[in-house]
KEKE-80753 format. One record per residue (C-alpha): residue in one letter; x, z, y. Coordinates in pm, 1 decimal. Each point is the difference from the previous one (the first is absolute). Layout:
<nodes>
- pakol,u,w,v
- A,X,Z,Y
...
</nodes>
This chain:
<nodes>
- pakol,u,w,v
- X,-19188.3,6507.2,1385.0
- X,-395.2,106.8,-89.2
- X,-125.9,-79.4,-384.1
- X,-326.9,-110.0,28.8
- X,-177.9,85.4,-381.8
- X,-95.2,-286.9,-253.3
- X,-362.4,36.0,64.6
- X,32.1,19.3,414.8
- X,108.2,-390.1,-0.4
- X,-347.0,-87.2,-85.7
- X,-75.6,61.5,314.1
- X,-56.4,-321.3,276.7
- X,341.9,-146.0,95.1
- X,1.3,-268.3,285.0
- X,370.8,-171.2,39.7
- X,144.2,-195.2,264.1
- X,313.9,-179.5,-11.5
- X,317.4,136.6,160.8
- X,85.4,-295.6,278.8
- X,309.3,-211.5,-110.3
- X,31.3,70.2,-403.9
- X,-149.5,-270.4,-242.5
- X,-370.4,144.5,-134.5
- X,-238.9,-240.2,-196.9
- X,-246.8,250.8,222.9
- X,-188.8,-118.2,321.0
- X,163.5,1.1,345.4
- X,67.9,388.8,193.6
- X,-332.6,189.9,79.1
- X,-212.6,-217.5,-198.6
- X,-190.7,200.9,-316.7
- X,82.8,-191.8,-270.0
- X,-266.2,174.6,-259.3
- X,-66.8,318.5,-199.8
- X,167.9,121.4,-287.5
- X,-211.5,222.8,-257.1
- X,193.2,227.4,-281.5
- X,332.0,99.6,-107.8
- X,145.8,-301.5,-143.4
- X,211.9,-99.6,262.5
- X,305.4,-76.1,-197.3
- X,-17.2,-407.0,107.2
- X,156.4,92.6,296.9
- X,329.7,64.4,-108.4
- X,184.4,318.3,5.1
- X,18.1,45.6,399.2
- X,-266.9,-205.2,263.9
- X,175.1,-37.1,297.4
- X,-307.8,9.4,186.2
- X,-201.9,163.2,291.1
- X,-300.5,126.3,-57.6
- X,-264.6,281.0,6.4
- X,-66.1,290.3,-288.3
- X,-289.3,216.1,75.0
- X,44.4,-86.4,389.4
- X,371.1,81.0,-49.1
- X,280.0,-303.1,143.8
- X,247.1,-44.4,-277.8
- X,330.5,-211.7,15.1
- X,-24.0,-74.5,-386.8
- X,-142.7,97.9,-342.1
- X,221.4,131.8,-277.1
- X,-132.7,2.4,-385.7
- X,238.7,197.8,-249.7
- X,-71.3,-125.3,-366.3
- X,91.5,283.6,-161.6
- X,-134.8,316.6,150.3
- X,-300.4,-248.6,154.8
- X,23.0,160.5,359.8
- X,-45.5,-265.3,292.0
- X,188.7,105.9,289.3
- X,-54.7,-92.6,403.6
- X,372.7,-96.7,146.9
- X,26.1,-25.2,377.8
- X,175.3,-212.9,174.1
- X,372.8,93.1,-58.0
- X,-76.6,52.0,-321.8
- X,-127.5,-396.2,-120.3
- X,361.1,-127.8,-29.6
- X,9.1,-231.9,-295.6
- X,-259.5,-113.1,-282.2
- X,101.4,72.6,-400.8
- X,-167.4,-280.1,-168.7
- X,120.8,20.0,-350.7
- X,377.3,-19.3,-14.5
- X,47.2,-162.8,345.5
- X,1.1,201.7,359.8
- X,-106.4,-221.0,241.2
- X,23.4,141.2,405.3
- X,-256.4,-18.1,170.7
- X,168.3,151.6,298.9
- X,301.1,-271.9,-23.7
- X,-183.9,-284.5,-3.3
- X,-236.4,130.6,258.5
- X,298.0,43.6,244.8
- X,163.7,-370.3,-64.3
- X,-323.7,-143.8,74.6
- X,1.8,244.7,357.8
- X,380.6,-87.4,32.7
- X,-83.0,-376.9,-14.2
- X,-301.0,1.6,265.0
- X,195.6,184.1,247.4
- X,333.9,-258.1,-91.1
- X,-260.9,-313.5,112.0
- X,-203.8,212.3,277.5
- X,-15.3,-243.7,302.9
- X,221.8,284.1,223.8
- X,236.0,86.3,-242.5
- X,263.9,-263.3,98.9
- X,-42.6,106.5,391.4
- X,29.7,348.9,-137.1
- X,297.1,-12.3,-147.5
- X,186.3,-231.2,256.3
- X,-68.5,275.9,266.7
- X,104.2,264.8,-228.0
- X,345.0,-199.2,-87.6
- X,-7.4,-90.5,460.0
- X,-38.6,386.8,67.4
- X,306.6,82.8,-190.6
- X,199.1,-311.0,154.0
- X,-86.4,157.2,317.8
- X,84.1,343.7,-138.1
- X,387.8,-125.9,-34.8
- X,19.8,-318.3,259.1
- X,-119.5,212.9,281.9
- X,230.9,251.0,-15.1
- X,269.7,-273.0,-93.5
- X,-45.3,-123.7,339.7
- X,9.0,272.1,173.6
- X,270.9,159.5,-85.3
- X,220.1,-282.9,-85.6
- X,160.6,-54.6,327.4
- X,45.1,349.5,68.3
- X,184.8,7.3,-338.1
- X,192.0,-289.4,140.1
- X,132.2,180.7,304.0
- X,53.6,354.6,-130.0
- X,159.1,-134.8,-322.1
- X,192.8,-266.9,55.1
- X,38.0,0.4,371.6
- X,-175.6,-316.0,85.6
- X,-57.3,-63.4,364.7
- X,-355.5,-151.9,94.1
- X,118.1,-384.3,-5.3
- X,129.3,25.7,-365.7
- X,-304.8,195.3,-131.4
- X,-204.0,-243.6,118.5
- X,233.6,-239.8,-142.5
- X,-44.0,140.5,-342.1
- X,-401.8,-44.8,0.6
- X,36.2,-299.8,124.0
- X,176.6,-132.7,-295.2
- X,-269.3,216.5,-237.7
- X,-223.6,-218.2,228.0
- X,159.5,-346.6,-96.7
- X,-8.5,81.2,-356.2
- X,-362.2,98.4,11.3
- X,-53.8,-365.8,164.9
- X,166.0,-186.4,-249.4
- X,-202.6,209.7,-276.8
- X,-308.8,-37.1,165.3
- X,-4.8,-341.7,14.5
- X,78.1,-84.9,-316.6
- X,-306.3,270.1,-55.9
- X,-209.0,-301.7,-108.9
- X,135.9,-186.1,-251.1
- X,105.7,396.4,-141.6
- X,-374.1,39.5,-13.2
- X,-74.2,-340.9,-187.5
- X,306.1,63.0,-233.5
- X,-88.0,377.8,-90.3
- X,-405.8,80.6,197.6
- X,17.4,244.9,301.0
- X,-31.8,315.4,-280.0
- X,378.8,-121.9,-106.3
- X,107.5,-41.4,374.1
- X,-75.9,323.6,100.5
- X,163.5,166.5,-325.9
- X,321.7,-161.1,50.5
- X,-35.4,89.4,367.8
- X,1.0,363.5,-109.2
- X,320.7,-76.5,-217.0
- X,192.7,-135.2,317.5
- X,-135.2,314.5,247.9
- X,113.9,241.9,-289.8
- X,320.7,-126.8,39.7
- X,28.6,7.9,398.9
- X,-94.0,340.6,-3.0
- X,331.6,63.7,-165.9
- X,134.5,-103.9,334.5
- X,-43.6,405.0,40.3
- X,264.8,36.7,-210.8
- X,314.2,-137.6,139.8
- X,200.0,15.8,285.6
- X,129.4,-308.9,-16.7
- X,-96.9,-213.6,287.6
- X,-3.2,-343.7,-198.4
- X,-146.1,164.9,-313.0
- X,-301.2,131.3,163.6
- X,-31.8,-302.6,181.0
- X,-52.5,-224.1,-306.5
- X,-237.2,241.4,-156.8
- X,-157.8,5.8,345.5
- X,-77.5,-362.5,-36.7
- X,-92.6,38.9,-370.4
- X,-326.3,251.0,146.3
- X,-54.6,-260.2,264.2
- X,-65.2,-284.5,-253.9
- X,-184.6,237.3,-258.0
- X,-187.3,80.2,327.9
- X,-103.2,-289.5,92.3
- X,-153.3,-124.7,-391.6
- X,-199.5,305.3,28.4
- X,-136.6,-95.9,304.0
- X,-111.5,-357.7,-135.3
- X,-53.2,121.2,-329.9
- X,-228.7,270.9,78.8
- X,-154.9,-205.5,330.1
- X,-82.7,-288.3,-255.6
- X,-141.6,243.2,-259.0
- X,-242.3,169.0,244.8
- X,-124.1,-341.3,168.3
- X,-134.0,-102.7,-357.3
- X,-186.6,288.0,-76.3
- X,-276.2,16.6,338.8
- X,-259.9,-182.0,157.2
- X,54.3,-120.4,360.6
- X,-283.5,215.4,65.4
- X,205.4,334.3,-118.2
- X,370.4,-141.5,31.2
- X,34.6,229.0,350.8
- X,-73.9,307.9,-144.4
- X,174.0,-63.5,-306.6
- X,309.1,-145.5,167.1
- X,-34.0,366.1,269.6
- X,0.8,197.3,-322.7
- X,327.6,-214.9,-132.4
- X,133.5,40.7,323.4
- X,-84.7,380.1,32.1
- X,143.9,113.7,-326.9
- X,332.9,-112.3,93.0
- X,-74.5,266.9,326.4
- X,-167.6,260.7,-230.3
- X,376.8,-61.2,-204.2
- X,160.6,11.8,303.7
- X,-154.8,367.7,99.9
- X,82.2,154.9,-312.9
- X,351.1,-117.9,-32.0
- X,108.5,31.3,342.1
- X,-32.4,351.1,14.6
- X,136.4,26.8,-378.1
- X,322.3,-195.4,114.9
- X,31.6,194.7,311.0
- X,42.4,333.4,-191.0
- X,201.0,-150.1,-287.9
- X,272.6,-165.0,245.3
- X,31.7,347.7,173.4
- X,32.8,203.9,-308.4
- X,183.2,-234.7,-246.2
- X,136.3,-281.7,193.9
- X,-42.4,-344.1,-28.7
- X,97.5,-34.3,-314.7
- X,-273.4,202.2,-151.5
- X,-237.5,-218.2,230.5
- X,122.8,-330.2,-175.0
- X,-36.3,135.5,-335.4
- X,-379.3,148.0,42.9
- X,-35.3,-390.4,191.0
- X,136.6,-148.3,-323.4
- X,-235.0,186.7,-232.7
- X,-297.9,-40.0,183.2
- X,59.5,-399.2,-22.1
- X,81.7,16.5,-331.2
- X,-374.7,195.9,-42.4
- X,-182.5,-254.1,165.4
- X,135.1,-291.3,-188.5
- X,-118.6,128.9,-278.6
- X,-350.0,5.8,152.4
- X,10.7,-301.3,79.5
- X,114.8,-116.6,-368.4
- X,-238.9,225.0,-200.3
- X,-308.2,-20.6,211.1
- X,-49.9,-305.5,225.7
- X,-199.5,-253.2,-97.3
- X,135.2,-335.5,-23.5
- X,-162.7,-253.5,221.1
- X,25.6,-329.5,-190.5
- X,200.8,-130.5,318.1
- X,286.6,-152.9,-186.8
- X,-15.5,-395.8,-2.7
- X,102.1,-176.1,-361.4
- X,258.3,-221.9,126.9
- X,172.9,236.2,288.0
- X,147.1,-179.3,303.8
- X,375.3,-42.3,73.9
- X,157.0,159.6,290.4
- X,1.3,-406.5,128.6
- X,-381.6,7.8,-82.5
- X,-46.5,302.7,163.8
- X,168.1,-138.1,331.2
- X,-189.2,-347.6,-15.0
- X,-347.7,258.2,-11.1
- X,128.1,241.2,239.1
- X,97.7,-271.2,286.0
- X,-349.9,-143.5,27.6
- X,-166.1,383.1,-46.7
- X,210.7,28.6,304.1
- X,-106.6,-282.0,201.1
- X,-357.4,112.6,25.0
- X,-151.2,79.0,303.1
- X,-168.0,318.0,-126.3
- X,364.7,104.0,-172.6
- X,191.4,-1.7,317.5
- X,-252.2,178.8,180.8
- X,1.9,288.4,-237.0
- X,364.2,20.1,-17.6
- X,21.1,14.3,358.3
- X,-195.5,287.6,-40.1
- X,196.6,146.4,-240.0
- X,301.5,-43.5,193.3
- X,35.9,176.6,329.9
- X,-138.1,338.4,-74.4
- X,170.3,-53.6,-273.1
- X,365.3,-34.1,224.5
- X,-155.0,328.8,192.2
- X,-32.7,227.3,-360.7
- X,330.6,-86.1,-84.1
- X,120.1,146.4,334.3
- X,-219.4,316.3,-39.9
- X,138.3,57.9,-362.3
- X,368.6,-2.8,92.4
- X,-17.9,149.9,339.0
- X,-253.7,243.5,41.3
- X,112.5,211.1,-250.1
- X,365.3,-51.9,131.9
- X,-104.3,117.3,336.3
- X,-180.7,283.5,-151.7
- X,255.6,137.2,-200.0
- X,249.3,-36.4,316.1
- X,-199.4,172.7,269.4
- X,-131.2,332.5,-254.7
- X,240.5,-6.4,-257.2
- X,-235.3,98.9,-258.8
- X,-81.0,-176.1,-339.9
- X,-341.7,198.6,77.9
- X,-119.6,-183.6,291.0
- X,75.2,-328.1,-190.2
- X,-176.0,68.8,-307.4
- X,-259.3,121.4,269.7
- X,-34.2,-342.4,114.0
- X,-13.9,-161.2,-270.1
- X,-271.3,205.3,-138.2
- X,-203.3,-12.6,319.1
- X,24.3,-378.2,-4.4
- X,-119.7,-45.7,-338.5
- X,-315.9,186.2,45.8
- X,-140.5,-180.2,333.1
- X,127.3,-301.5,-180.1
- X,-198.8,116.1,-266.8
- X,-341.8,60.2,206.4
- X,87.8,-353.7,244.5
- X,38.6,-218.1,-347.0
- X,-329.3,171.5,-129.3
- X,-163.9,-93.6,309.5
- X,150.6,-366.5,-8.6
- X,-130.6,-82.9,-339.4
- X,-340.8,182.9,49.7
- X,-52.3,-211.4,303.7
- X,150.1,-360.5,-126.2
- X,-231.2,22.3,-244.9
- X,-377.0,85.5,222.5
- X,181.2,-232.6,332.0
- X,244.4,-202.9,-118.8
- X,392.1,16.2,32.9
- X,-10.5,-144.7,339.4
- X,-45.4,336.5,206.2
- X,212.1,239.0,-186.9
- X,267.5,-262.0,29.5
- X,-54.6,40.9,366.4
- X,9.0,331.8,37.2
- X,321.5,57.6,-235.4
- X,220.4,-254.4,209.3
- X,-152.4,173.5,325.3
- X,106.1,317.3,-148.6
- X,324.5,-95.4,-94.8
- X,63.6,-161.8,401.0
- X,-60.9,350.0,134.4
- X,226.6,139.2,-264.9
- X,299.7,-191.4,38.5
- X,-23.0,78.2,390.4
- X,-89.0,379.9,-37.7
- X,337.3,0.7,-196.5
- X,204.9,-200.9,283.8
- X,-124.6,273.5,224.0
- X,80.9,296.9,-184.0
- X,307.9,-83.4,-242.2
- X,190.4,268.3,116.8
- X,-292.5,282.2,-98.5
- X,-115.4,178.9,-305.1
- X,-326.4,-12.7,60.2
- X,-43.6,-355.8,45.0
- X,199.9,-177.5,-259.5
- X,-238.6,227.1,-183.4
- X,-328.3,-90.4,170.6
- X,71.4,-366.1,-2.4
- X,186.1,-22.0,-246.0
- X,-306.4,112.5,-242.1
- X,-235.7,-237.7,246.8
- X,225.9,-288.7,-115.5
- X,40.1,71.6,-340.9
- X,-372.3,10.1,-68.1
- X,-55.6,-273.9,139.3
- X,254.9,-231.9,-205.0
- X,-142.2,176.9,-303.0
- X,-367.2,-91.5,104.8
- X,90.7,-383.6,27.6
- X,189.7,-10.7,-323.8
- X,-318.9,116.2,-151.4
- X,-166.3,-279.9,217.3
- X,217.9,-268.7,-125.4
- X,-162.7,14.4,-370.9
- X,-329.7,-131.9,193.5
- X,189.2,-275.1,217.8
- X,95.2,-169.2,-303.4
- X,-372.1,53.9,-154.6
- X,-157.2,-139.1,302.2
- X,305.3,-324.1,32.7
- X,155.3,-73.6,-292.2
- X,-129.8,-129.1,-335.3
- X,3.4,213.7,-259.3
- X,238.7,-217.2,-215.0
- X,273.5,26.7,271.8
- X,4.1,362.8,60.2
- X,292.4,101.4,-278.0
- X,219.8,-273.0,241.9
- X,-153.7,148.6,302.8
- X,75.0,314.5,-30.4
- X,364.3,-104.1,-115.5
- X,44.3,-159.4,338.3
- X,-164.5,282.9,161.2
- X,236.7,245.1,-127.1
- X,317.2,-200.0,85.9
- X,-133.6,-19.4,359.7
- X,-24.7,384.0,-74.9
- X,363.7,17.2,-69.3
- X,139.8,-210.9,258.7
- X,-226.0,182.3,292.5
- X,126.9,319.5,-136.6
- X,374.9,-129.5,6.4
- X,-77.9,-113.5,365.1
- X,-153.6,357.6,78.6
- X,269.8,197.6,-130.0
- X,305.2,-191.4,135.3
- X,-187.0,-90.2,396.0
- X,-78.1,350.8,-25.8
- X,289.9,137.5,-82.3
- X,253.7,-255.0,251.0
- X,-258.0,56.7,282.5
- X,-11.4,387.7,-43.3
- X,340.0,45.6,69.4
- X,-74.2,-122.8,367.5
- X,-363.2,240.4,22.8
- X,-126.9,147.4,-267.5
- X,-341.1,-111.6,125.1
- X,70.2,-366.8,69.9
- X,-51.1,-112.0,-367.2
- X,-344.7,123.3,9.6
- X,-139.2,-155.7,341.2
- X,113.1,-345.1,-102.4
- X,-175.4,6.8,-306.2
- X,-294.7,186.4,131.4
- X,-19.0,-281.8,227.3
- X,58.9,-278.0,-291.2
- X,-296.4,90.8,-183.4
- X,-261.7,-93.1,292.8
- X,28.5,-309.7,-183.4
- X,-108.3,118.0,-273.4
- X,-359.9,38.7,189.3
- X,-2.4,-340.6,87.9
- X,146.7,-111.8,-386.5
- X,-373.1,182.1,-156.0
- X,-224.3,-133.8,295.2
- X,75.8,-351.1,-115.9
- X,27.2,119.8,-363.3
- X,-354.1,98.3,9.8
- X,-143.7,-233.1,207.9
- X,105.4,-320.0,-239.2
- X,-265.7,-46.9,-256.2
- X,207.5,-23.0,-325.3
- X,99.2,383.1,74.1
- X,-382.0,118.3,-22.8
- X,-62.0,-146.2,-337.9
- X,82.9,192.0,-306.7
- X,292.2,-148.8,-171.6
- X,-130.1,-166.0,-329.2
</nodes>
């Protein structure tokens, strides 16, 4: 610290005001006046100030009453003011009022929900992956009966989801995806038995905790954007569950092949556990919950004419068949893999390499929904998911392709779940979205319970024949957006 000598202060000082602490001085950089003499005592016994001393930038002034000496403090060194008896800090204060303006910045909500959706996807990825593998090696499950079990995971994510509404009335979409968290937290315990019924009730305890995240946290992030920006922000929502998925993935790879599955389940359970309390500590609430929440009756007498709209079907149409082709891809590709190499490696491989051109394709979705429209990267994600499903009928029985197509068709279902966010911009009103996305989800479900058991009956006669029916399905899905987009209600912004 320099001492500056009684007789030096009688020099010039100019003072600014250090940004964000209480002065009765004039705004930063503005020279509030000249101070002659040594009788600077008014001040108090520290200015937290900013200012200049013989051309010299000082943090703050300190006057010592009994040996006289004024002092220059830097920086670190201005931590509180000694007025009298008191201490009052500065420093403390300064950093609520900072604390506060970040809390109410306009992208702190989205910031946080995609913080809270990359570590969903760093433990639902792998959870997926591995899950039927753990299934068969475990337990001894043939295909029919794994698919059997997600199925029912499936069911109870349907009956969650639509009851996803009148949860978000009751409690706001904050709440929903909390207690979605609790449910998945206790699915992953599912790891942990080896008892077949056992893990399949916690199995469908994840699916329904899945499925309130997924209107919880798709209800959250349609209230915080523009239509203008919803693609982008809806890519980025959709992309940090793939940015999850590529850390865990790997992660869960090496854990299962050093520890077991055990160990897997518990580092699954803890990472849930971490995000909840994200979610808790940090998210803003979004004033979404109504005063006088709806009854599960209520619910259903809103839901039925939600679902009667022209625009609704449409988009759950959408929704549905490559939908019915994902849940196919989740439950047999890896299956397939794991059969013809034998290697946990080449899975884990997969799933990593999916999850990063899913990662680029959703990107690229967004980007362009947002300067075009949603109409043409629609298009070219149900084009791209055609030539998927029959690259895999023609080379089932290979390596290499489940792997090439495989990726092809995963980024591509991951691109138009990023889409749907903007389908229900551009169609629905924004007062029915919370019940939209509830039915959405519960199509969701059921086309992934139809995926996983038609693929897993009709693989038993060619392990390809799953995948050219469905490949084929979703050329409907071409004609579903052409008339989506061409009626005029679906180019209006949803008000």
């Amino acid at each position: 610290m320099d001492y500056i000598p009684q007789a030096d202060v009688s020099q010039t000082l100019h003072f600014v005001t250090t940004p964000g602490v209480g002065s009765p001085f004039t705004p930063q950089g503005t020279r509030i006046g000249e101070m002659q003499g040594a009788r600077m005592g008014c001040f108090g016994s520290i200015l937290h100030m900013v200012g200049t001393l013989n051309n010299r930038v000082v943090a703050g002034i300190s006057h010592s009453p009994v040996d006289g000496h004024w002092s220059i403090l830097n920086r670190s060194q201005v931590l509180t003011t000694n007025l009298g008896s008191s201490e009052v800090s500065l420093v403390t204060g300064e950093s609520k009022r900072r604390w506060a303006a970040l809390a109410h910045a306009a992208w702190w909500p989205a910031a946080v929900l995609i913080i809270v959706q990359t570590a969903n996807g760093m433990w639902y990825m792998p959870q997926i992956t591995f899950f039927p593998i753990y299934l068969q090696e475990q337990l001894g499950l043939t295909t029919g009966l794994i698919a059997t079990v997600i199925a029912g995971a499936q069911v109870a994510g349907m009956v969650a989801a639509l009851a996803g509404g009148t949860a978000t009335g009751m409690l706001g979409s904050k709440w929903v995806l909390v207690c979605g968290l609790v449910l998945a937290g206790v699915g992953s315990l599912a790891f942990q038995t080896s008892s077949l019924w056992l893990v399949f009730v916690l199995w469908l305890f994840g699916g329904a905790g899945l499925a309130l995240i997924t209107v919880g946290g798709a209800s959250y992030l349609t209230r915080l954007s523009s239509r203008g920006s919803l693609g982008m922000l809806a890519a980025m929502y959709a992309l940090s569950m793939t940015v999850g998925g590529l850390i865990g993935i790997p992660i869960a790879g090496a854990i299962i092949m050093r520890s077991g599955y055990r160990a897997f389940g518990f580092a699954e359970t803890a990472l849930i556990t971490g995000a909840a309390l994200v979610a808790v500590i940090f998210m803003v609430y979004s004033k979404d919950r109504i005063a006088q929440p709806a009854s599960l009756r209520r619910f259903w007498a809103n839901a039925l004419p939600v679902a009667r709209q022209r625009n609704v079907q449409l988009i759950l149409g959408l929704r549905c068949l490559p939908t019915i082709f994902y849940g196919m891809l989740t439950v047999l590709v890896p299956l397939l893999l794991n059969g013809l190499s034998g290697n946990k490696a080449t899975v884990a491989a997969y799933g990593t390499t999916s999850l990063i051109v899913a990662a680029a394709a959703q990107l690229s979705a967004g980007r362009a929904a947002d300067r075009w429209g949603a109409r043409g990267p629609t298009l070219v994600a149900y084009t791209c998911v055609i030539i998927s499903g029959l690259g895999l009928a023609a080379t089932s029985g290979t390596v290499w392709g489940l792997f090439v197509f495989g990726v092809a068709g995963v980024a591509a279902a991951w691109s138009l779940s990023a889409l749907m966010y903007v389908w229900v911009s551009d169609g629905v009103p924004k007062a029915e979205h919370a019940s939209s996305f509830g039915l959405l989800h519960a199509v969701w479900s059921l086309s992934m319970i139809a995926g996983a058991l038609l693929g897993g009956w009709l693989a038993r006669s060619a392990p390809g024949l799953p995948f050219l029916i469905v490949g084929l399905l979703n050329v409907a899905s071409v004609f579903l957006t052409l008339v989506f987009y061409t009626r005029p209600v679906a180019r209006l912004a949803a008000r």
